[in-house]
N, C-alpha and C positions, 0 to 999 in steps of 0.2 A: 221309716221301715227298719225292721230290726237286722242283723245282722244274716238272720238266718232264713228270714223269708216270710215273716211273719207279718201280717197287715193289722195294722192298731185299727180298735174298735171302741167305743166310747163301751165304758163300765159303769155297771150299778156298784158304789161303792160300798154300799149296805150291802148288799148280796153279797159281795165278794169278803166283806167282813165277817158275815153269817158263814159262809162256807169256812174260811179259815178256823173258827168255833166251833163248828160242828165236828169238822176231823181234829182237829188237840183232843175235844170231850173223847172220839171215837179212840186217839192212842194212849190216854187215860187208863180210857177200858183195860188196853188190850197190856198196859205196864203192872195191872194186878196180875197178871196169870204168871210170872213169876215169884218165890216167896222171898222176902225180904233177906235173908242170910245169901240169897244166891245172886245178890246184885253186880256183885265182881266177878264173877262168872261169865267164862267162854262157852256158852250151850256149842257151837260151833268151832273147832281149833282155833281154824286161821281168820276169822272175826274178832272185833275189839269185844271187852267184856260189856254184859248189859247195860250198864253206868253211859257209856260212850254214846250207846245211843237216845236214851233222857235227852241229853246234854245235847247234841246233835242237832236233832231236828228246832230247839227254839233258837240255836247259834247258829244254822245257815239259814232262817228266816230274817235273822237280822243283820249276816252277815249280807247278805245278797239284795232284801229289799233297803234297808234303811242305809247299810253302809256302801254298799257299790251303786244301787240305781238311784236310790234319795243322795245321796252325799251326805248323809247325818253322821250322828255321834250313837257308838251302839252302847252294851249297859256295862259291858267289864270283856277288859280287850285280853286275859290270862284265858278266860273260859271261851274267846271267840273264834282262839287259836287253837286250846287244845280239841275242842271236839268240831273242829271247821270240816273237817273231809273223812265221811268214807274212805273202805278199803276195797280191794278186788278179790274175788276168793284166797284166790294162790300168792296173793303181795305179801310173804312174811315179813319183809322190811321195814310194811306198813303198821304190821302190830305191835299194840304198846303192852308191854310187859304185866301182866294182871300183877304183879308185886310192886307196878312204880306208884306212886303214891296219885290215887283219885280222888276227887271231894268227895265230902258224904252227901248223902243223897239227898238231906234238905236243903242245902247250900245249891245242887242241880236243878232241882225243885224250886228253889225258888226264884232261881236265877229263871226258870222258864215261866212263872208268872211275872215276872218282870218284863221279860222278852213279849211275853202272851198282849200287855195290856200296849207296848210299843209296836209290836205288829197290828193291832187293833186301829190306832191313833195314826199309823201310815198308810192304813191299808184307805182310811175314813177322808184322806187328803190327796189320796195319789192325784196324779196329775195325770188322767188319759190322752194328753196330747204328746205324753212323752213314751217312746217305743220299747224303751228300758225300762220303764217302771210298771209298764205293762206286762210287758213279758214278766217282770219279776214276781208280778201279782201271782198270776196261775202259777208259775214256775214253783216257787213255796211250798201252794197248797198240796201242787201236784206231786212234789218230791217228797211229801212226807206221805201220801196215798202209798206211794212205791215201798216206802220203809214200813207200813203198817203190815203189808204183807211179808217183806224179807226177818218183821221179828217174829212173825209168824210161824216161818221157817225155823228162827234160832228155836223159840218158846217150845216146837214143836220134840227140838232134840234134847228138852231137859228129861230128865226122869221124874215120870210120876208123882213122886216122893218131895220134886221142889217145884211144884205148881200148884196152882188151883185152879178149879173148872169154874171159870165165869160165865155157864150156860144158862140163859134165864130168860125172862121173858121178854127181853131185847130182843127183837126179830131178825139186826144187824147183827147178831151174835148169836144162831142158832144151830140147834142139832139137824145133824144129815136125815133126810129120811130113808127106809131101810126096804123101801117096797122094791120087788124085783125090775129091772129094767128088759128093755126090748133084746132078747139076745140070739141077734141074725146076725150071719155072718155074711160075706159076701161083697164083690166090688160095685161102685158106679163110675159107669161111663163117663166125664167130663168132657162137653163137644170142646171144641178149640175156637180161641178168640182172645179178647181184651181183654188185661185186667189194670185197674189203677193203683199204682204203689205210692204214699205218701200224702200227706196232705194239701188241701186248698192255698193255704195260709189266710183264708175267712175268721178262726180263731188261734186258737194257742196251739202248739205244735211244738216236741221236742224237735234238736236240729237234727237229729238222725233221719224225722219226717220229708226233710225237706232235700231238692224242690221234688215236687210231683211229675211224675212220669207213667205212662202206660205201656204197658209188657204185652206182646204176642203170646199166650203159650199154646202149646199143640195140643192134640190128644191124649187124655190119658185116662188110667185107671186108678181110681182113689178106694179106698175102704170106707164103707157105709158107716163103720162105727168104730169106734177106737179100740185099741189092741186091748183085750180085758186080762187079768188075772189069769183067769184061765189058760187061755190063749198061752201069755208067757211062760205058767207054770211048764204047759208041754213042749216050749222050747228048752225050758230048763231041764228039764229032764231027759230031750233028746238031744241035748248039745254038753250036758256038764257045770254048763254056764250059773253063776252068781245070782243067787237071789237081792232082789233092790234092796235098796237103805231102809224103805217102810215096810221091807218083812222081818218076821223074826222066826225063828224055828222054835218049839219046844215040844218036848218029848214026840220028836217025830212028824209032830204037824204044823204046819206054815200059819203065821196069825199076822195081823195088818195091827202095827204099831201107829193106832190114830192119836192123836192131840191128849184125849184125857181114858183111852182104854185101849188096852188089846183085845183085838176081834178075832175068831176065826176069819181065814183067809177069806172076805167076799169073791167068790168067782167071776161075780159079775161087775164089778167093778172096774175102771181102767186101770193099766199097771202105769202106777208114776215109778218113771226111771230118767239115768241121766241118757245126754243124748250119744255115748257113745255104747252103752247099751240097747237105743231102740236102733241104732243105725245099723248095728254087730244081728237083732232080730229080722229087722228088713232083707241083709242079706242071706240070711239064712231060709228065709220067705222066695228068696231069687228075685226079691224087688228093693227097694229104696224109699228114702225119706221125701215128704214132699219137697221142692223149693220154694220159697216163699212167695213168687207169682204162684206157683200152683195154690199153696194154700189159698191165696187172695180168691183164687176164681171159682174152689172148690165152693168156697164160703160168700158165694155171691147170694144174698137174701138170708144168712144167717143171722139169729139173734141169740139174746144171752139167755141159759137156763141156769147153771151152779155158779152162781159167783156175784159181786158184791157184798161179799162176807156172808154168805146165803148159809155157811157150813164150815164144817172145819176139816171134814172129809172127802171125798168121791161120792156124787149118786150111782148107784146102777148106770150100765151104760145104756142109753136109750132113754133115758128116762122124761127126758124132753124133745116128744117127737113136735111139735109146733116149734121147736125154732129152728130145725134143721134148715140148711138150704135148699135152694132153688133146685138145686139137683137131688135131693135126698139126702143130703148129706148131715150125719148128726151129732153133737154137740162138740163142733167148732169153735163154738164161746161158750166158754165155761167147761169147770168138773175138771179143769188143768189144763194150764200150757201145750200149746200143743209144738212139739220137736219139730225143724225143717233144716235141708240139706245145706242151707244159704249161709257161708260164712258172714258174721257181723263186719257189715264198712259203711262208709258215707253212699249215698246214690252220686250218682255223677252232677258236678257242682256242688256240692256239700260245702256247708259256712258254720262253723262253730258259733251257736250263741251268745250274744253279748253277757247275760246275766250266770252263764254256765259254760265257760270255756272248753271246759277236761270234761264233760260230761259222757261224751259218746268217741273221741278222738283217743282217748288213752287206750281203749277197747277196741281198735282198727289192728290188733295183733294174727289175725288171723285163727284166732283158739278160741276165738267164741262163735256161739252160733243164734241166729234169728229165733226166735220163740214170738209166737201168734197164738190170740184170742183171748184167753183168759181161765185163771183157776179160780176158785172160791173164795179166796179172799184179795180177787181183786177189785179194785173200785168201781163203780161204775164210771165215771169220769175218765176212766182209762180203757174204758172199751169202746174205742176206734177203731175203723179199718186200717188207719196208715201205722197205728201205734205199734212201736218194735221192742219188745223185751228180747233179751241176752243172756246168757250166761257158756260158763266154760263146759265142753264136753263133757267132763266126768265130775261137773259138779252133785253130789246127790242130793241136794239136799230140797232141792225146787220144788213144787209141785205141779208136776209135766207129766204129761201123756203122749200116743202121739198113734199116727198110721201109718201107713204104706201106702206106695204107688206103684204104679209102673207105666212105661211107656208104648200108646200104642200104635 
């Protein structure tokens, strides 16, 4: 048993080799949408330049399966070091200077087919009786799911000018559609009862997952659909307050700064903000963010509609009334993160993972907050009920929505 609660299960090692394949081809994809001149490039400040992350994801594949859970030998111990770790928005300490000297990008490149055909060869031998090399299987795949979306986010802040639109007949890489969504306003009731936080430990489970516990919550009042465009524009207007990171203003009118075009403002769309702007709106509503039992119980029978790379925008809101929940509740998964009141920490008994120590532990600072469900470009493999994304209040750059509640 792993350290963090996790129960080893015999593996299909082809599968799990096939998976590992399919997502490299998928971050493939997703390393053209920026143009070759802007690869030392910070789209984001306080992020490492694009180059970092190439480099990243095939160095903690071998960092983690081959060199900590295998005990092997990995392929070049200068590149294992410099792109071993991520950074946290706000760590300037952690960014490396875009003037200090980076390889060039074939040398990154091919250091990651190198890495590619060694992660291949470990993946094809692991050893399912061992709890480590287990967990480091999923762990991998899954952490670079997580970075397909966060360069999503960078790619999203370059301008125009240094990207290309990879929209094509790739279904995992398509355009939003533009038809109008359901647009009622109005609360639902939520009876009171049980909800379960966290995982079985049946399969792989980050340790923030862990261990599983069931929450009481009370009655309340939730919002049937998510706070749209509209919606924020008449706070903004009646409060003074900031337009989000994805609006832009020109001559006068509000436009939605999407991936490869500026829109007029959709109205009907959700407003992605950070979450001390949806917190700053809730109050202004005389209500509140959910907490993350609430969201658990809102989203009791919820399924996915926008997300698995479904888009690179927001549907209309409503626009998937079959996955709402049990209660009415609609698009809980998917069409973006959705914001909750629950500061980021461990559940009680909380065990750092063998294969990812710093993973969820550095981030018990109190400044981050819980984020549930899922946006559009996240994986499906990452759409669990126990699974917990994070980020800092006023980061903008997420793609996050979110609702109100209240208590009744």
């Amino acid at each position: 048993m792993s350290t963090h609660q996790s129960i080893v299960r015999a593996i299909d090692r082809e599968a799990m080799a096939g998976w590992y394949r399919r997502t490299r081809e998928r971050t493939r994809r997703l390393f053209e949408i920026p143009l070759d001149e802007v690869w030392y490039d910070r789209p984001i400040p306080l992020r490492n330049p694009i180059v970092f992350y190439e480099g990243h994801l095939p160095a903690f594949a071998v960092n983690t399966l081959v060199k900590l859970a295998q005990r092997g030998k990995g392929i070049d111990d200068h590149f294992e070091s410099l792109f071993e770790r991520g950074i946290d928005p706000e760590d300037e300490t952690a960014v490396r200077d875009p003037a200090e000297m980076w390889p060039s990008r074939e040398d990154v490149q091919r250091y990651g087919q190198e890495a590619d055909a060694l992660i291949e060869r470990a993946l094809l031998n692991l050893d399912d009786t061992d709890p480590v090399e287990v967990e480091a299987a999923s762990n991998i795949v899954e952490h670079e799911l997580m970075h397909q979306e966060t360069l999503l986010y960078m790619f999203h802040n370059l301008p125009y000018s240094k990207k290309r639109n990879v929209i094509g007949g790739d279904s995992a890489l398509s355009a939003s559609p533009r038809e109008k969504g359901l647009m009622r306003s109005g609360g639902c009731s939520i009876p009171p009862g049980p909800v379960t936080l966290g995982a079985d430990g049946s399969s792989f489970g980050w340790d923030n997952e862990f261990p599983r516990r069931v929450v009481h919550v009370r009655t309340f009042d939730i919002d049937r659909f998510s706070v749209t465009n509209s919606e924020y524009l008449a706070y903004m207007n009646a409060t003074g307050a900031k337009a989000p990171h994805f609006w832009s203003a020109v001559d006068g009118e509000w436009f939605w700064r999407g991936m490869f075009e500026m829109l007029p403002l959709p109205l009907d769309w959700p407003a992605w903000v950070t979450h001390d702007e949806a917190a700053a709106y809730a109050r202004w509503c005389g209500r509140r963010l959910p907490s993350e039992a609430e969201y658990g119980r809102a989203a009791l029978g919820a399924s996915g509609g926008n997300f698995d790379f479904a888009s690179f925008d927001p549907d209309p809101v409503g626009s998937h009334p079959d996955t709402a929940s049990r209660w009415g509740v609609h698009d809980l998964i998917g069409n973006g993160w959705e914001w909750t009141s629950t500061v980021f920490d461990g559940f009680e008994g909380f065990r750092p993972m063998a294969t990812y120590r710093r993973y969820s532990a550095d981030f018990f600072d109190g400044q981050h907050y819980v984020m549930k469900g899922a946006s559009p470009a996240t994986a499906r493999e990452l759409v669990r009920p126990s699974f917990r994304n994070w980020f800092r209040g006023n980061y903008p750059y997420v793609w996050a929505k979110f609702r109100t509640v209240r208590q009744c």
